[in-house]
C-alpha positions as a LaTeX table, in Angstrom:
\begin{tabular}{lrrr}
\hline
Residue & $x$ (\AA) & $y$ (\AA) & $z$ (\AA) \\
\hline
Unk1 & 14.52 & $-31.59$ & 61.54 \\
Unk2 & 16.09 & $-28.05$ & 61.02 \\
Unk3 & 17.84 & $-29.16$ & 58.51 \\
Unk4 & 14.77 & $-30.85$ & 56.84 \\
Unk5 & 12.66 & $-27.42$ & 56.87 \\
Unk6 & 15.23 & $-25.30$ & 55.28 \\
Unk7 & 15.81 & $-27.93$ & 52.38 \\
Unk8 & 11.82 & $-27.86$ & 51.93 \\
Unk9 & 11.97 & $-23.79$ & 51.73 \\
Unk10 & 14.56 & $-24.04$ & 49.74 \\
Unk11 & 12.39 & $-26.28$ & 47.27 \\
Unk12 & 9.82 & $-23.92$ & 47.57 \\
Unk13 & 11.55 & $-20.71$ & 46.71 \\
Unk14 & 13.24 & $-22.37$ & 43.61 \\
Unk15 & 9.88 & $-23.93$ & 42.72 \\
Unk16 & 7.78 & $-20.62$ & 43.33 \\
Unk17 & 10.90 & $-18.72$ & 41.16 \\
Unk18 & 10.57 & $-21.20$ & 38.23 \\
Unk19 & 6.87 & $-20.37$ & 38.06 \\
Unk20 & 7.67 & $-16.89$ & 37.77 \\
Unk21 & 9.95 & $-17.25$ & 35.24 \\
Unk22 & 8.00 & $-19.29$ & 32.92 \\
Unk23 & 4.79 & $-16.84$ & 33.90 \\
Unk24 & 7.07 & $-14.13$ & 31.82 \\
Unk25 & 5.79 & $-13.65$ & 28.49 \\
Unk26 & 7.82 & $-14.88$ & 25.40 \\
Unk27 & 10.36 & $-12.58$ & 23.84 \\
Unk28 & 8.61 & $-11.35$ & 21.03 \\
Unk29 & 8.06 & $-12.97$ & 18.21 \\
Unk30 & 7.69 & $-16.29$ & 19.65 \\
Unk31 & 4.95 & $-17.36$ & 16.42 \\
Unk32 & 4.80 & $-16.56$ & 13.16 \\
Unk33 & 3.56 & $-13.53$ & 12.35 \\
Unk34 & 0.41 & $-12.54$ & 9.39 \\
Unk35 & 0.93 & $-9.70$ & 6.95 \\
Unk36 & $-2.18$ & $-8.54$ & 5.76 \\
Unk37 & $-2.35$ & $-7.28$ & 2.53 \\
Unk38 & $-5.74$ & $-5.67$ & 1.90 \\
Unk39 & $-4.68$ & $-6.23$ & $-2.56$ \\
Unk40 & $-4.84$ & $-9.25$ & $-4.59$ \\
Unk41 & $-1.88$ & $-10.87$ & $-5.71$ \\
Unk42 & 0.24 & $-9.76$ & $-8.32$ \\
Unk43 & $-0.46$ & $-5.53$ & $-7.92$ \\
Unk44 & 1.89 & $-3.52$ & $-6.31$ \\
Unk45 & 1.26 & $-4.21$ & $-2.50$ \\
Unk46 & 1.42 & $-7.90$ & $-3.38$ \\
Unk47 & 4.88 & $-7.31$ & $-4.54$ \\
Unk48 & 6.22 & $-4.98$ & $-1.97$ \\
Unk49 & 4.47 & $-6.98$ & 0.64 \\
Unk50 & 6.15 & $-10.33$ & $-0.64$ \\
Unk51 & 9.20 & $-8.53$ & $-0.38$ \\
Unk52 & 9.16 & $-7.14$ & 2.74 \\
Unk53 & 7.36 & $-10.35$ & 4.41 \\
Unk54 & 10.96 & $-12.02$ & 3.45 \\
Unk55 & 13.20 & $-9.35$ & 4.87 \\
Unk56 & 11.61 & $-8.60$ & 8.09 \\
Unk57 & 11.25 & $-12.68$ & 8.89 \\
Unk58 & 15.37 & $-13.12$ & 8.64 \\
Unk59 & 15.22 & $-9.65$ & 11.25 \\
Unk60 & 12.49 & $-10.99$ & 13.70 \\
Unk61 & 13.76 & $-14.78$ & 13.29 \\
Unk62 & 9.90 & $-15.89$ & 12.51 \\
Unk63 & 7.44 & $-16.41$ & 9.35 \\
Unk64 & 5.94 & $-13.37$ & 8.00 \\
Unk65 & 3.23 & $-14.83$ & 6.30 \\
Unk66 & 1.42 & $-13.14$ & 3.79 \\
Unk67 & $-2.29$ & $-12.88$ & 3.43 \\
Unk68 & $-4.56$ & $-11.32$ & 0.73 \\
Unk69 & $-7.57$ & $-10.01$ & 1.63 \\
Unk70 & $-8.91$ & $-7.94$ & $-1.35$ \\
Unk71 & $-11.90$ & $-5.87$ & $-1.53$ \\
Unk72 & $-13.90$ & $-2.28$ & $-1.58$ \\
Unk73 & $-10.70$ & $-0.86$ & $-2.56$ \\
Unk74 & $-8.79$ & $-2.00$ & 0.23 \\
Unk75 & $-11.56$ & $-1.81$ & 2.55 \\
Unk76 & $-12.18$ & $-5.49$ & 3.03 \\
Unk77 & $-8.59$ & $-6.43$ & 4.45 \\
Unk78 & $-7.65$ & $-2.97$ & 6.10 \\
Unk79 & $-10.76$ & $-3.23$ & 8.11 \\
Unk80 & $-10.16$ & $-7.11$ & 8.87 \\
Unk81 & $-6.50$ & $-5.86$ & 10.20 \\
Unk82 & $-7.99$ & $-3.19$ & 12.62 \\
Unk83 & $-10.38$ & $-6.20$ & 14.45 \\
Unk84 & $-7.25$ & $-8.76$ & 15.37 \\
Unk85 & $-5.67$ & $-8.82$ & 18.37 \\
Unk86 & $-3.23$ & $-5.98$ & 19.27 \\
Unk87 & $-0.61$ & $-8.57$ & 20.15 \\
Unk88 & 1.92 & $-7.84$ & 17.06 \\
Unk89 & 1.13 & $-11.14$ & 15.34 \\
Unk90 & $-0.94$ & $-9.31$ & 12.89 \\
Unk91 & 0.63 & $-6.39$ & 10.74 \\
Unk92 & $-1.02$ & $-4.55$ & 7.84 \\
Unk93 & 0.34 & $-3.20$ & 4.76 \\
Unk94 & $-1.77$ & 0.02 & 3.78 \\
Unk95 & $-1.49$ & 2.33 & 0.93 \\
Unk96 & $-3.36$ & 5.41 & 0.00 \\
Unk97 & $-7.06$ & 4.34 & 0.36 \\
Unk98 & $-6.43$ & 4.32 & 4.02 \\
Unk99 & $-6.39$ & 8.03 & 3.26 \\
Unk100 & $-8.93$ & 7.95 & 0.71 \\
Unk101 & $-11.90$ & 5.82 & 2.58 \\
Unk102 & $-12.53$ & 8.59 & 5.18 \\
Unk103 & $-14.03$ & 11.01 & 2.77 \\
Unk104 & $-15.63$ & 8.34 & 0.25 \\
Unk105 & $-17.64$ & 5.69 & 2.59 \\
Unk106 & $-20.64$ & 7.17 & 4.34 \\
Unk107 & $-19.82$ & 4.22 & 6.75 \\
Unk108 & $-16.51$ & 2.67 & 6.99 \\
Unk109 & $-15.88$ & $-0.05$ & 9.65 \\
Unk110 & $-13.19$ & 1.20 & 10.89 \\
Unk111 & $-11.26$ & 4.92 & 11.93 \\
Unk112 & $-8.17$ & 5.05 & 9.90 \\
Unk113 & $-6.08$ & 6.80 & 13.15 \\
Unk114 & $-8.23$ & 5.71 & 16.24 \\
Unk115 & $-8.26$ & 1.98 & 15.12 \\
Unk116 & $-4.51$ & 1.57 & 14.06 \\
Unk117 & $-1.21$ & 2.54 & 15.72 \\
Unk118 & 1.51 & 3.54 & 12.69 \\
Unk119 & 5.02 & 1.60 & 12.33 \\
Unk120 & 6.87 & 3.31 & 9.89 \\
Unk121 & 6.63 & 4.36 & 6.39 \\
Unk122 & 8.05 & 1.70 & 4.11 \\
Unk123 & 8.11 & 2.70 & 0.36 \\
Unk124 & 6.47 & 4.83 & $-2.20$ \\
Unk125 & 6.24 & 4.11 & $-6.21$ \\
Unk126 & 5.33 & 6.72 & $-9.24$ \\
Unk127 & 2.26 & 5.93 & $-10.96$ \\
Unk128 & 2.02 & 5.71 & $-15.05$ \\
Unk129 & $-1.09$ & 6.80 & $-17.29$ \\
Unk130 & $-1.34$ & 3.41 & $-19.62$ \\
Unk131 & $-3.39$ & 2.85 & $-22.80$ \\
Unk132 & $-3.95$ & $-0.25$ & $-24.69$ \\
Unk133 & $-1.97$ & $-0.43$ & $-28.00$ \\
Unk134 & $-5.26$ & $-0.03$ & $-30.02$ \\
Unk135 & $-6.02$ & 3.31 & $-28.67$ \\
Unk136 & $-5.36$ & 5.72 & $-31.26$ \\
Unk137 & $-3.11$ & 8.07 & $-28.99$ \\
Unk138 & 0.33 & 8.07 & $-29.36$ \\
Unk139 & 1.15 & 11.28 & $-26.55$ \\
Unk140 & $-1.20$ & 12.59 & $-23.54$ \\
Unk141 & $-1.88$ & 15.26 & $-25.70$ \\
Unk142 & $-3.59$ & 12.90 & $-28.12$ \\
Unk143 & $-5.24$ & 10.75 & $-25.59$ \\
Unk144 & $-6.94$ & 14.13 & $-24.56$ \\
Unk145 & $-7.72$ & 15.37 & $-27.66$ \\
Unk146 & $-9.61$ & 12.05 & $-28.43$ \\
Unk147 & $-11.33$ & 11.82 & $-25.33$ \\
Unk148 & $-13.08$ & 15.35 & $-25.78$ \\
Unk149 & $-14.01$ & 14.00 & $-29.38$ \\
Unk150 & $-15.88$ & 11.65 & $-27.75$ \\
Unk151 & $-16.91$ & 12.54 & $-24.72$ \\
Unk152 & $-18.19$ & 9.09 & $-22.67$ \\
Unk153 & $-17.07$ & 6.39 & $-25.06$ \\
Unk154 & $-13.54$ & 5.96 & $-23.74$ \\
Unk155 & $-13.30$ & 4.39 & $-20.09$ \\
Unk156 & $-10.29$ & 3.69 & $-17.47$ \\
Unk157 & $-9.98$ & 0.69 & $-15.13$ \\
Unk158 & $-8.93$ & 0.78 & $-11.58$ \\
Unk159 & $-8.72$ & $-1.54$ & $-8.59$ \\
Unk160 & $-12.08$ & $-0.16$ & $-6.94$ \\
Unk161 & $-13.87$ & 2.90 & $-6.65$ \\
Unk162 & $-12.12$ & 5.07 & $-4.68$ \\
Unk163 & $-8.47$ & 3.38 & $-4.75$ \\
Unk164 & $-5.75$ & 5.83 & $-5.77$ \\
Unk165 & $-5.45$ & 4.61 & $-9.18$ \\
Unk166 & $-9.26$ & 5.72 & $-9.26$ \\
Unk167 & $-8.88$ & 8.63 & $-8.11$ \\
Unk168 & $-5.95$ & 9.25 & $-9.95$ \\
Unk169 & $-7.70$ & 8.99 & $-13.24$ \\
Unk170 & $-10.13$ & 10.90 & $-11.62$ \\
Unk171 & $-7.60$ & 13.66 & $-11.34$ \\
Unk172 & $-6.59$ & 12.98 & $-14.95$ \\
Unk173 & $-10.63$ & 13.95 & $-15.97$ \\
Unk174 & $-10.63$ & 16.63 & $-13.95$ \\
Unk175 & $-6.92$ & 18.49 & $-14.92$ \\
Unk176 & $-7.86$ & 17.57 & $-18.77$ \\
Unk177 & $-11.31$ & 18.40 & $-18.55$ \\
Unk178 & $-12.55$ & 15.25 & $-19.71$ \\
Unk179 & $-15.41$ & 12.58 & $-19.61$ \\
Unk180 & $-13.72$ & 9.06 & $-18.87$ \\
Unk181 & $-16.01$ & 5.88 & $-17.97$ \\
Unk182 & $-14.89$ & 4.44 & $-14.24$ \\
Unk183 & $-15.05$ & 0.10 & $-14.95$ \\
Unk184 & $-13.99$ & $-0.95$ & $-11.53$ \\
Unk185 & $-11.93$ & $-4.30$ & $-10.30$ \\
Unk186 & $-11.34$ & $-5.52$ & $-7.18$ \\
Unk187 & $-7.43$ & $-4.62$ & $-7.71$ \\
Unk188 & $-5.38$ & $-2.84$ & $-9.87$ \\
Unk189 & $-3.70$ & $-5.84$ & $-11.73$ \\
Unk190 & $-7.01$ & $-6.98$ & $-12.54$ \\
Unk191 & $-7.88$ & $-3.85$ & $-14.38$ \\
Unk192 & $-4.19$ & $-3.92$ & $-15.87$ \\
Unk193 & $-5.03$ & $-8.04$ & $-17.55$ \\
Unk194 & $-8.54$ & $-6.77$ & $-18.49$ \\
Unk195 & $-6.85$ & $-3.37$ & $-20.26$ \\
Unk196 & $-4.41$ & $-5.73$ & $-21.82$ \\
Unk197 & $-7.36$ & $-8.00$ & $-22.93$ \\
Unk198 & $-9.00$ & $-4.75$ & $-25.15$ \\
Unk199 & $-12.53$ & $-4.70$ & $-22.19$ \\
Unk200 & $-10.86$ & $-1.04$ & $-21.19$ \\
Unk201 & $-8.89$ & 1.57 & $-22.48$ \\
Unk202 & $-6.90$ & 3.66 & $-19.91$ \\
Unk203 & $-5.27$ & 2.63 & $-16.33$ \\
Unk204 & $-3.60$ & 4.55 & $-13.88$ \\
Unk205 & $-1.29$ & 2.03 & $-11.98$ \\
Unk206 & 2.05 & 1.71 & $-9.88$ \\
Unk207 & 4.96 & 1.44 & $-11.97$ \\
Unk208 & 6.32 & $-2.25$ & $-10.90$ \\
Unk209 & 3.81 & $-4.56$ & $-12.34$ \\
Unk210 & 4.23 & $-2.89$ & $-15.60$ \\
Unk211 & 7.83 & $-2.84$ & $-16.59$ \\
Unk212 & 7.52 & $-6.44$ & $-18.18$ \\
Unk213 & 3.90 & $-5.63$ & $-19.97$ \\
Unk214 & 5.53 & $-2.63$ & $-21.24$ \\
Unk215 & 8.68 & $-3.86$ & $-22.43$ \\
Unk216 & 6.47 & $-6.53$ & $-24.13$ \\
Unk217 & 4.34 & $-3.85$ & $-25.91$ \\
Unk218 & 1.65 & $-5.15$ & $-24.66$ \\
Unk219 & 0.67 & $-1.49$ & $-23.30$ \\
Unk220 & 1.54 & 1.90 & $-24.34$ \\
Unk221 & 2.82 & 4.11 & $-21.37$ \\
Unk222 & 1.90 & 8.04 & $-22.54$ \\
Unk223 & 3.25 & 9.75 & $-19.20$ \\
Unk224 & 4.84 & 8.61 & $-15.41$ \\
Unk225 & 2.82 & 10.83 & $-12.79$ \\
Unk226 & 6.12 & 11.90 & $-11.22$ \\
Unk227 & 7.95 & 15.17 & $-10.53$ \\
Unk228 & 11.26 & 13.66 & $-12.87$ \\
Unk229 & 11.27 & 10.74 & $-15.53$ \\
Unk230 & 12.32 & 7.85 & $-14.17$ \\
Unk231 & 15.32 & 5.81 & $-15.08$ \\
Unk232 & 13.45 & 2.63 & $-15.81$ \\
Unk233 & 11.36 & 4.53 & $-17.77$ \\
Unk234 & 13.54 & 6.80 & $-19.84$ \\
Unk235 & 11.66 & 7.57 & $-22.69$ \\
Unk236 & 8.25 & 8.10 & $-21.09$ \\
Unk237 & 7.96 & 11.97 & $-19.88$ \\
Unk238 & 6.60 & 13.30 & $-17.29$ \\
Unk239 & 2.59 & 14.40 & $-17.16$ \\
Unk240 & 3.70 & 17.86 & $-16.95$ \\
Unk241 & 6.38 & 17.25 & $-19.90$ \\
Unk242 & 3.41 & 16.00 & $-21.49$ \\
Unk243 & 1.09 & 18.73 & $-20.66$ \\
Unk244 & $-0.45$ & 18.59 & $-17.77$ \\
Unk245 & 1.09 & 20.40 & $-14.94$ \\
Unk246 & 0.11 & 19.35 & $-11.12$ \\
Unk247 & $-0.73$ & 15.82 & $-12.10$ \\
Unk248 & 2.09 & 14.09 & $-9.88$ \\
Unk249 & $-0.06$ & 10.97 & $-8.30$ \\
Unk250 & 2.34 & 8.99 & $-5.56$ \\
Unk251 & 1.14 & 5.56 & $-3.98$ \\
Unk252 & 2.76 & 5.29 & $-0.56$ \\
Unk253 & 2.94 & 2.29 & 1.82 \\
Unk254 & 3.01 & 2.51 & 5.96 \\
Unk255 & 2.76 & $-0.21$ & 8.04 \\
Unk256 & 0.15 & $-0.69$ & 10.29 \\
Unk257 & $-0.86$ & $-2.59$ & 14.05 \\
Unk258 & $-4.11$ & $-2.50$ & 15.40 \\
Unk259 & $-4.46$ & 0.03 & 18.45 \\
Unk260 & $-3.37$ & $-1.04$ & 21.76 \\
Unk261 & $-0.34$ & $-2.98$ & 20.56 \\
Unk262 & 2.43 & $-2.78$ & 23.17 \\
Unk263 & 4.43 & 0.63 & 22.90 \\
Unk264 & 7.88 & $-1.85$ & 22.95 \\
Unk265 & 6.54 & $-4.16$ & 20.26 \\
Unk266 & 5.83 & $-0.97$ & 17.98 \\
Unk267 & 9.21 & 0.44 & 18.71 \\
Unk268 & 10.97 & $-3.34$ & 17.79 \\
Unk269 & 8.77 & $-3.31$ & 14.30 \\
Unk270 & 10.26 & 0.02 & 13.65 \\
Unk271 & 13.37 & $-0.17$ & 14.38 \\
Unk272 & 13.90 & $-3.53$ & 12.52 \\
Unk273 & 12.30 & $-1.89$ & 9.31 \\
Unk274 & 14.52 & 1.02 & 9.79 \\
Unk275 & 17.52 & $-1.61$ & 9.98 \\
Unk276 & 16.17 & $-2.74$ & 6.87 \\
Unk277 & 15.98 & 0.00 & 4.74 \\
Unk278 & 19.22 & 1.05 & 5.31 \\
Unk279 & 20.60 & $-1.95$ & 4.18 \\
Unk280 & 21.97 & $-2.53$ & 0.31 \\
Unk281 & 20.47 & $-5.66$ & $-0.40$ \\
Unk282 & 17.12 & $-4.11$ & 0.67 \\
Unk283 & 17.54 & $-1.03$ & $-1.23$ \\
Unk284 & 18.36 & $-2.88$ & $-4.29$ \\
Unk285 & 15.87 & $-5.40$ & $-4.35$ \\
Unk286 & 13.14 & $-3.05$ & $-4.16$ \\
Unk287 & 14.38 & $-0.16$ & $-6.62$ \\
Unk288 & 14.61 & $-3.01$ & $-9.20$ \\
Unk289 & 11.21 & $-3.92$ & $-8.85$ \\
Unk290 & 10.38 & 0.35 & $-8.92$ \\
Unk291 & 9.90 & 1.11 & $-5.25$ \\
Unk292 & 11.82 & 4.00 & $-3.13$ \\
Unk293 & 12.50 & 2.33 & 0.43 \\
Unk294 & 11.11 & 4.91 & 3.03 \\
Unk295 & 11.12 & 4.94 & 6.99 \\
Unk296 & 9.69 & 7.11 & 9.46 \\
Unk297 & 8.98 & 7.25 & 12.51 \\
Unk298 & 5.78 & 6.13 & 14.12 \\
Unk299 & 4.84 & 9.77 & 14.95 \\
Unk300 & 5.77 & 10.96 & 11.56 \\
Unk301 & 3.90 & 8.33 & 9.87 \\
Unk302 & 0.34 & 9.49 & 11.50 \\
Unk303 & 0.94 & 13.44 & 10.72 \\
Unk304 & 1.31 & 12.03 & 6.77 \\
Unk305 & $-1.52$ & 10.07 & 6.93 \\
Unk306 & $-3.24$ & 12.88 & 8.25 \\
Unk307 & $-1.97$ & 15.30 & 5.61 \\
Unk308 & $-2.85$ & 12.65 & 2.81 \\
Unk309 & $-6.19$ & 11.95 & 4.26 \\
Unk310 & $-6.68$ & 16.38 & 3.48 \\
Unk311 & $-5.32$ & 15.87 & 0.22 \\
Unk312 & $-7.95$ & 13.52 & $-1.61$ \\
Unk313 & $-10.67$ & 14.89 & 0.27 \\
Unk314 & $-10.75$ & 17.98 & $-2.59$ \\
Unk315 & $-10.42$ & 15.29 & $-5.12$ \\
Unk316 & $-13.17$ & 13.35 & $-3.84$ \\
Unk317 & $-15.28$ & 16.49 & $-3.20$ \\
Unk318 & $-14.53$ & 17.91 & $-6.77$ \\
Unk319 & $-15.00$ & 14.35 & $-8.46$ \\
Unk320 & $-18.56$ & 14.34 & $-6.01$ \\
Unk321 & $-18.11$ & 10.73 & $-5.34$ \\
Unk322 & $-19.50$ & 9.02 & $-2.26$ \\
Unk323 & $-20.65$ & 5.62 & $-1.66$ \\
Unk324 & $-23.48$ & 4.79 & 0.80 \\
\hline
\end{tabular}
């Protein structure tokens, strides 16, 4: 009978220790995991996103499955990011309108630092001032020249009001002292096609989508908003080469978790990014398609959005845009 009881409590204790081991969590990630990507396809975060979605799923061993959500200039999908669950299985790419949207919605639904916890700073691109080939300005010079000629008959797309190509044309009227028409998109490619299609004349965008539409002639690049040319771009000068100093316009990319996501999960993302920026493959694949491989940490990340978030405030304020 002795014998009998300590074979049953013996069943017991490895039973009770098998439910405790399968109680434990699964090692993270144990699913595939979204990457929201607040852009239609096709404009820069598209790209970067599409690349980055491949890298980090051979790191993490899962999926990273990429999912547009376009809209208010980034709104739509940035604020869709901030609602999931803060379990890691839902990351967002963001770019400057998370910096921008503070100072330009009278109601935003959701806090761009108290609704998101910061991964790392991934990548950054120049941005180019592009015309389309029937605009009779061969140099920046001209384009400003004409535009005071004839002051509210040229106009500039941009992927929504308040986006940083927006605002970076917005910049552009401001430096040049110029009247420029805003004809909003819901993304910057879109405004690119439509440019390309003769419906606008001007377009601030991120370098990468260009390159083949330039090559092709199909628009004319007048000046890269950059502190250097770029080698890509050889023969295109600078905005302040061109004349107009202070016009450098940068669009940055951090990725993002909803608050709450566990301290050990954000450490993993960022240390796998990290991992992956440093690595050659990496660094080549996304200089070829015009993007400088960043990382940060998540600390560091927050203070620049922060700083950022500053910065287009005057431009907003001087530009006097809000929307209701």
């Amino acid at each position: 009978m002795r014998v009998f009881r300590q074979a049953i409590y013996a069943a017991l204790c490895l039973a009770t220790c098998a439910t405790a081991v399968n109680a434990q969590p699964a090692a993270y990630p144990s699913k595939p995991v979204r990457f929201i990507l607040p852009f239609p396809a096709g404009g820069p975060t598209d790209i970067l996103g599409r690349i980055i979605g491949q890298k980090l799923a051979v790191q993490l061993g899962q999926s990273v499955v990429p999912e547009n959500r376009p809209g208010a200039g980034g709104n739509v999908g940035t604020e869709y990011g901030a609602k999931q669950a803060p379990d890691g299985y839902s990351i967002v790419l963001a770019s400057p309108s998370l910096a921008i949207s503070p100072s330009l919605y009278k109601k935003l639904g959701y806090d761009p630092i108290k609704d998101f916890a910061p991964i790392t700073m991934v990548a950054h691109i120049p941005n180019v001032l592009l015309v389309h080939p029937s605009v009779p300005a061969k140099t920046l010079k001209e384009l400003v020249q004409l535009a005071k000629a004839n002051p509210g008959k040229l106009n500039f797309g941009s992927g929504g009001l308040g986006t940083s190509n927006h605002l970076g044309s917005e910049l552009f009227k401001s430096l040049a002292g110029v009247n420029i028409v805003h004809v909003p998109y819901k993304g910057s490619n879109e405004a690119m096609v439509s440019m390309m299609g003769g419906h606008v004349d001007m377009v601030v965008i991120g370098v990468p989508p260009t390159l083949p539409h330039i090559k092709a002639g199909r628009v004319r690049p007048l000046a890269v908003l950059a502190a250097e040319r770029l080698a890509y771009l050889p023969n295109v000068p600078t905005a302040r080469e061109a004349g107009i100093a202070n016009y450098e316009v940068t669009t940055w990319y951090v990725l993002l978790v909803p608050a709450g996501t566990p301290r050990d999960i954000i450490v993993r993302l960022n240390a796998e990014w990290i991992k992956l920026a440093e690595m050659p493959d990496t660094r080549e694949k996304l200089q070829a398609a015009g993007y400088e491989p960043m990382s940060s940490t998540p600390e560091q990340c927050v203070e620049f959005i922060k700083t950022e978030t500053v910065r287009w405030a005057k431009v907003i304020k001087d530009a006097k845009l809000r929307v209701e």
